[in-house]
VOGU-3710 file (C-alpha; in Angstrom, 3 decimals, decimal comma):
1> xxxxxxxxxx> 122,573/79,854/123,284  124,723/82,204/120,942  123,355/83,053/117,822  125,697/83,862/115,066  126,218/83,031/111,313  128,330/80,164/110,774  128,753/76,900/108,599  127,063/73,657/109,089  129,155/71,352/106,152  131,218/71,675/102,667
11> xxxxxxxxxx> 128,907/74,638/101,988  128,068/76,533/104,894  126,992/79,885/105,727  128,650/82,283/107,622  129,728/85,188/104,999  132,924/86,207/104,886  135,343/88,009/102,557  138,514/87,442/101,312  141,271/89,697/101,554  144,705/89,972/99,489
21> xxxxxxxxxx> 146,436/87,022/101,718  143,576/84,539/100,918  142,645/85,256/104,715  138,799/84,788/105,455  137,069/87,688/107,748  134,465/86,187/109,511  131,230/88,891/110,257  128,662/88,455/113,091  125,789/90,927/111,877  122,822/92,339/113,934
31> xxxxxxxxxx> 119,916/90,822/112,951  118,452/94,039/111,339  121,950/93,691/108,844  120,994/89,500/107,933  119,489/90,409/104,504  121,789/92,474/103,623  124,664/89,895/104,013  125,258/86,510/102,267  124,542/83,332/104,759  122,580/81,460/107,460
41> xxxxxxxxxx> 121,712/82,141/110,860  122,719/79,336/113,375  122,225/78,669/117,221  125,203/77,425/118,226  125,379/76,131/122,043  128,845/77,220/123,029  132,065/79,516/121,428  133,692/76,097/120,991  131,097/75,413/118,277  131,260/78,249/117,072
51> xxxxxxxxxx> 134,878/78,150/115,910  134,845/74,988/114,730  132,172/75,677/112,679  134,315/78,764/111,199  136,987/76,649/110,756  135,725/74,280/108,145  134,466/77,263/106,305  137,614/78,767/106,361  139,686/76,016/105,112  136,530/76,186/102,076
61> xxxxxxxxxx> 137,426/79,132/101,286  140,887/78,976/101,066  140,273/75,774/98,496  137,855/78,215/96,734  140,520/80,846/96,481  142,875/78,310/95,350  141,041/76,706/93,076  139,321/79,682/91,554  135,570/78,933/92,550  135,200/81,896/94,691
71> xxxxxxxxxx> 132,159/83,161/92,601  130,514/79,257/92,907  131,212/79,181/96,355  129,521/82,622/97,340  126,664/81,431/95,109  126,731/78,215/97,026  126,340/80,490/100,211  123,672/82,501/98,842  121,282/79,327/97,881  122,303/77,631/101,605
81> xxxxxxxxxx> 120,754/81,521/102,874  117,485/81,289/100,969  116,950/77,511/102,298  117,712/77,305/105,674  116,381/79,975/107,257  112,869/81,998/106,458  113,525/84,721/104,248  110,419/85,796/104,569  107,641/85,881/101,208  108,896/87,379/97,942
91> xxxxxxxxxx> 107,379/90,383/96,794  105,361/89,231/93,913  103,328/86,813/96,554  102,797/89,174/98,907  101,465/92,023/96,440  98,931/89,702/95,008  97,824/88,681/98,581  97,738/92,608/99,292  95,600/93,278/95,767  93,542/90,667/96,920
101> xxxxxxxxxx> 92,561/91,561/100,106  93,749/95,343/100,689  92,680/97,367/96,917  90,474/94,771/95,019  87,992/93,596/98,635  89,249/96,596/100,533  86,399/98,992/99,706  88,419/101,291/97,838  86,940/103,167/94,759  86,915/101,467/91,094
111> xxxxxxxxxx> 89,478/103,645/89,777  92,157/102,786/92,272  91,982/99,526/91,898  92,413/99,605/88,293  94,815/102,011/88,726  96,974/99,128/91,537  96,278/96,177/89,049  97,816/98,449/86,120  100,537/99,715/88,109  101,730/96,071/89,987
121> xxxxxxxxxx> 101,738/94,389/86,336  103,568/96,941/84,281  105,519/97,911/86,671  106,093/97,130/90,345  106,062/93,097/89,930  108,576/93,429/86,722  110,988/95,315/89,239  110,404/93,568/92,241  108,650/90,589/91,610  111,174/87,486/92,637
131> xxxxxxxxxx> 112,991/89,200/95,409  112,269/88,853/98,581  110,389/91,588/100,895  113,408/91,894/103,211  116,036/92,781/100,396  113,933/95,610/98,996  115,725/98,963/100,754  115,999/102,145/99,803  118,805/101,494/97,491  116,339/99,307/95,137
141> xxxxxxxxxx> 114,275/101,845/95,287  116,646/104,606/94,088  117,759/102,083/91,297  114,455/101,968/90,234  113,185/105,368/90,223  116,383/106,111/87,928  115,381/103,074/85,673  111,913/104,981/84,608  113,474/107,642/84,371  115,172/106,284/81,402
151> xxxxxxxxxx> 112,854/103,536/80,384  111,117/104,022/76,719  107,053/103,235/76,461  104,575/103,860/74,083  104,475/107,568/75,006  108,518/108,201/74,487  111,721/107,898/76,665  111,205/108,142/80,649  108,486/108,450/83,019  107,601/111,603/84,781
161> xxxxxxxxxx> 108,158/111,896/87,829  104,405/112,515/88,594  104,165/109,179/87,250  107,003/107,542/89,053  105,584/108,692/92,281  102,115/107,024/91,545  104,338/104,086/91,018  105,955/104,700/94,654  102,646/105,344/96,146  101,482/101,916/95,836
171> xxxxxxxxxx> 104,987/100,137/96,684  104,432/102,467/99,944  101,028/100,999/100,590  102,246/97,526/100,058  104,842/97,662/102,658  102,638/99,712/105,130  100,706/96,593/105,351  103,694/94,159/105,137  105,000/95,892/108,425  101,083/96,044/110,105
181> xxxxxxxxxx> 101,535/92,038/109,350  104,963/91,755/110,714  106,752/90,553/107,694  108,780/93,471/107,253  110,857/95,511/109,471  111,135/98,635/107,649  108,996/100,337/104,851  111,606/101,567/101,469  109,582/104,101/100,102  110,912/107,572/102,764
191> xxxxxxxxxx> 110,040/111,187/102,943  112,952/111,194/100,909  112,224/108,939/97,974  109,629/110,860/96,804  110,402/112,969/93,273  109,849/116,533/92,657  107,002/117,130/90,067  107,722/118,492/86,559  107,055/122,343/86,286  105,770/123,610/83,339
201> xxxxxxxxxx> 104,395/126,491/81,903  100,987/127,131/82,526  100,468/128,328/79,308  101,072/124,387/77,984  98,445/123,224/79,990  95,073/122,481/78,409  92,414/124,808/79,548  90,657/127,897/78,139  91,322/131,387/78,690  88,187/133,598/79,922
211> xxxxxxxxxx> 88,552/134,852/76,103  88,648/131,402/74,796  85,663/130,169/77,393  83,777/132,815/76,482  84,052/132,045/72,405  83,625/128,374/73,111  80,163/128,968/75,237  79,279/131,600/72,132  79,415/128,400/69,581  77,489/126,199/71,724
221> xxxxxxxxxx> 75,111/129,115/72,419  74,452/130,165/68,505  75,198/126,645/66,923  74,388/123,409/68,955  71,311/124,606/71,273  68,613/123,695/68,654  70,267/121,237/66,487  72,657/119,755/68,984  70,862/120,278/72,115  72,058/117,007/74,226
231> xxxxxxxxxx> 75,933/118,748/73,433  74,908/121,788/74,246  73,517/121,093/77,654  76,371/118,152/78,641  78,839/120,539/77,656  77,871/123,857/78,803  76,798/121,957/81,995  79,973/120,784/82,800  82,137/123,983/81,248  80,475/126,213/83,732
241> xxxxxxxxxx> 80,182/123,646/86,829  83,159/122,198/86,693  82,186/118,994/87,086  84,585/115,937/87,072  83,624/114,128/83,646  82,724/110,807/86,244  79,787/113,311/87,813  78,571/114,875/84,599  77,970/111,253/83,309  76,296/109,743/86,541
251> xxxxxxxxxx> 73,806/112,933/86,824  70,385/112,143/87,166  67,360/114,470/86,452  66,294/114,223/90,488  69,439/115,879/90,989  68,392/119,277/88,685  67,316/121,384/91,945  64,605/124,431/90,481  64,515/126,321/93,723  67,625/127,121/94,115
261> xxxxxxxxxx> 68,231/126,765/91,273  71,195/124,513/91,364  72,649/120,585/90,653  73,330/118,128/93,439  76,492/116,122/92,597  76,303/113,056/95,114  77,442/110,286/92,412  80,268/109,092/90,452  80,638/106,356/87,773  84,504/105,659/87,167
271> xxxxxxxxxx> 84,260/102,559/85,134  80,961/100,777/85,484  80,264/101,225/89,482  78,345/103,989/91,201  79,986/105,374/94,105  80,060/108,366/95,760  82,259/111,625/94,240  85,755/111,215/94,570  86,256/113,140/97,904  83,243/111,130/99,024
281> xxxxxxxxxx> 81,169/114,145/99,961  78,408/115,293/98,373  77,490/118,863/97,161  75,427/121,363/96,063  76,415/123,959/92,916  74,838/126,642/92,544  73,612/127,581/88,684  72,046/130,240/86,691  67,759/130,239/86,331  68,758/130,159/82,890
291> xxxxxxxxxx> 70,606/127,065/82,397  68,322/125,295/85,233  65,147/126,180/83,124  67,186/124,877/79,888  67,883/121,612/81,638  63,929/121,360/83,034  62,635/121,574/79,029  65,463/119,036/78,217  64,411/116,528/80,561  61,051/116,137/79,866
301> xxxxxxxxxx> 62,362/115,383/75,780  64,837/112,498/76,993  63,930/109,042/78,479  65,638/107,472/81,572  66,639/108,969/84,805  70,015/109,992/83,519  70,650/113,781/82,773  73,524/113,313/79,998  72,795/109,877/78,475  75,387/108,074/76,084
311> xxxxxxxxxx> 73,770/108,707/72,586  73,725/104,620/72,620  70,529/104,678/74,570  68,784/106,306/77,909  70,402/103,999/80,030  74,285/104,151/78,856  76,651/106,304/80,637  78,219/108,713/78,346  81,875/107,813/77,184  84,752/110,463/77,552
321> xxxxxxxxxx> 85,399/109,299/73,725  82,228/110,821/73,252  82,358/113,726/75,370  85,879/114,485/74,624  85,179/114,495/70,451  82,495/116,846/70,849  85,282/118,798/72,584  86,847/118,565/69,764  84,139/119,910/67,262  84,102/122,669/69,619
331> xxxxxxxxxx> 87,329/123,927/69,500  87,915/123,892/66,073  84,255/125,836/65,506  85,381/128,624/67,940  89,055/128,314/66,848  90,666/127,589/70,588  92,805/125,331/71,609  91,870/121,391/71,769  90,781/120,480/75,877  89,384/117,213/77,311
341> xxxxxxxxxx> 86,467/117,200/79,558  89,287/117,257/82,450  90,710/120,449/80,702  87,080/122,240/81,287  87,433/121,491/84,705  90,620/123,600/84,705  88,964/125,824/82,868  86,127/126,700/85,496  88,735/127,074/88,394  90,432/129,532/86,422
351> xxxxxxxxxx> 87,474/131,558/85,035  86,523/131,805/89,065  89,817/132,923/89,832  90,031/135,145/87,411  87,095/136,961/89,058  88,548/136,898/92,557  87,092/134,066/93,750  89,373/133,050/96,670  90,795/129,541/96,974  88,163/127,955/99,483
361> xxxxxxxxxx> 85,590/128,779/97,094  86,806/127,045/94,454  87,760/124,284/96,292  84,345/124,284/97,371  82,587/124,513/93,743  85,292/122,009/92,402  84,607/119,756/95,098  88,325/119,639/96,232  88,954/117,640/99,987  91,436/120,842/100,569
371> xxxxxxxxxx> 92,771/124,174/99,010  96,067/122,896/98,024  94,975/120,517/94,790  92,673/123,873/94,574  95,969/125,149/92,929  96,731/123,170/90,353  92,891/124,405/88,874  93,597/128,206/89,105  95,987/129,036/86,656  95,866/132,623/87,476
381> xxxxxxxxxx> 96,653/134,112/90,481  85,272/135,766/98,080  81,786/136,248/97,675  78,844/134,449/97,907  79,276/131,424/95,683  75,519/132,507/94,041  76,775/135,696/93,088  79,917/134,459/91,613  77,973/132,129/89,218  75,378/134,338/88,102
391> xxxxxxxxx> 78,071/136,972/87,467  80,063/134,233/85,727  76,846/133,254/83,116  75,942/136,639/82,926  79,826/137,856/81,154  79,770/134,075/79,230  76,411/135,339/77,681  76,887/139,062/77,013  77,897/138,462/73,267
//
């Protein structure tokens, strides 16, 4: 049996073109070319059938042609494609079986699959959404990558491309499994679709200097212990810790370690779910006997096992709203620059760097899976982590 790509009646489906003499070109793809082609795949039992079949789409053509209905014919072609052979699931289908089963039931952490949801309905499914798994290429993909990069939203005019590769990241991950489940051949997103972040200054970015730390801390220190102690502590806590704000807020008072003295961070509340931190490993940061006995006299005053309760009540997590406005009362009482709770976390890497702390150390106090996001904390640029900290509180303190 030969299998080629030929009529069956008045509209079939073996895509041709025409050229300047009205002639019809017949092409016999590979199978690996079918989507990209107009027509339908037949199994035709001998060459005889075959040409017959190509004539009666040839003399169709040539009425086309004649009778100017070339673009009704080819769109006549292209339906006859999409319903006689299996083109396979469009993408929208798929993704929401993938959601489904791969980010929302696959064990992943809250975040992400908030992150997929947002990303397949503002995005990927407005793209993508009716056509078919087998026609997105590489080409689509380009088309869209320049699209955001020119698209307006509520922030301005284009995406970054930070931004556009989060996007890629989870058409990647779609296709990964579309290929584990046979339905697609090949997966669009390359080594080469991937965009080059945005470089900026590092001065733009939002953390403190070591002159700026050290004012902030000597604010909290001579203003907010007494009268705004649960600020003071949060913080102070997670300005010198580094701490991402979804481990400050899921702290508990069992994990305040007086020995040491230090804080185990072996939690993580995203959203609403405890899980574990965001490299899934816990560990242990060493802090000064200072702060650890200022935490010990703060958590017999407070209710609940939570170290850094929402002001709401002793068993609400604490908001970044919250946190992130008392950032803001800091900065303009020690007249530095605005940060978020992320933007202490920068802070700390820095502040460690800035004291020679090699990269594997920070990545270790940060609680980074490897050295290289390690970078993007130190914007400057060991020792027993111990000594580093204690050194640290002992220069934030010297005022």
């Amino acid at each position: 049996m030969t299998r080629t790509r030929l009529p069956s009646d008045s509209l079939g489906a073996c895509r041709g073109f025409a050229d300047s003499n009205t002639n019809l070109v017949p092409i016999f793809p590979r199978d690996d070319e079918r989507q990209r082609l107009r027509g339908v795949v037949f199994d035709v039992t001998s060459k005889v059938e075959a040409m017959r079949m190509y004539r009666d789409l040839h003399g169709l053509a040539k009425d086309a042609i004649a009778d100017g209905r070339v673009a009704e014919f080819l769109d006549g072609l292209d339906e006859r494609a999409r319903t006689s052979f299996d083109a396979g699931p469009r993408f929208k289908d798929f993704a929401e079986t993938w959601y489904t089963t791969c980010s929302k039931d696959g064990g992943l952490r809250e975040a992400t699959v908030i992150s997929d949801r947002q990303t397949l309905d503002n995005h990927l499914l407005d793209a993508f959404g009716t056509e078919y798994l087998r026609d997105i290429g590489p080409r689509e993909v380009d088309a869209y990558k320049a699209t955001k990069r020119k698209e307006k939203h509520q922030y301005g005019t284009g995406y970054s491309p930070k931004t556009i590769n989060s996007h890629l990241a989870v058409l990647h991950r779609i296709f990964e499994k579309a290929i584990e489940y046979g339905i697609a051949d090949k997966n669009p997103v390359t080594k080469k679709s991937w965009m080059r972040p945005d470089r900026t200054a590092e001065e733009a970015r939002a953390w403190w200097t070591p002159e700026e730390e050290s004012n902030a801390i000597g604010v909290l220190t001579s203003s907010w212990r007494d009268k705004e102690t649960r600020k003071y502590l949060a913080l102070t806590t997670q300005i010198v810790v580094g701490l991402r704000f979804s481990e400050l807020r899921a702290l508990e008072k069992r994990d305040l370690d007086l020995q040491a003295p230090g804080l185990w961070i072996r939690r993580s509340v995203s959203r609403t779910k405890v899980s574990t931190p965001k490299n899934r490993k816990a560990r242990f940061h060493v802090i000064s006997r200072d702060l650890a006995e200022e935490l010990r006299r703060w958590m017999l005053t407070t209710d609940g096992q939570l170290l850094f309760a929402d002001p709401r009540g002793a068993d609400k997590f604490l908001t970044n709203k919250v946190l992130n406005g008392w950032y803001t009362k800091l900065a303009e009482g020690a007249g530095v620059r605005w940060i978020t709770s992320h933007g202490a976390r920068h802070t700390a890497g820095s502040s460690y760097a800035v004291m020679g702390a090699g990269q594997k150390v920070i990545a270790s106090l940060l609680g980074h899976a490897d050295t290289a996001a390690t970078e993007r904390y130190t914007h400057v640029g060991g020792g027993a982590t111990a000594v580093l900290v204690e050194a640290r509180w002992a220069r934030l303190r010297s005022r």
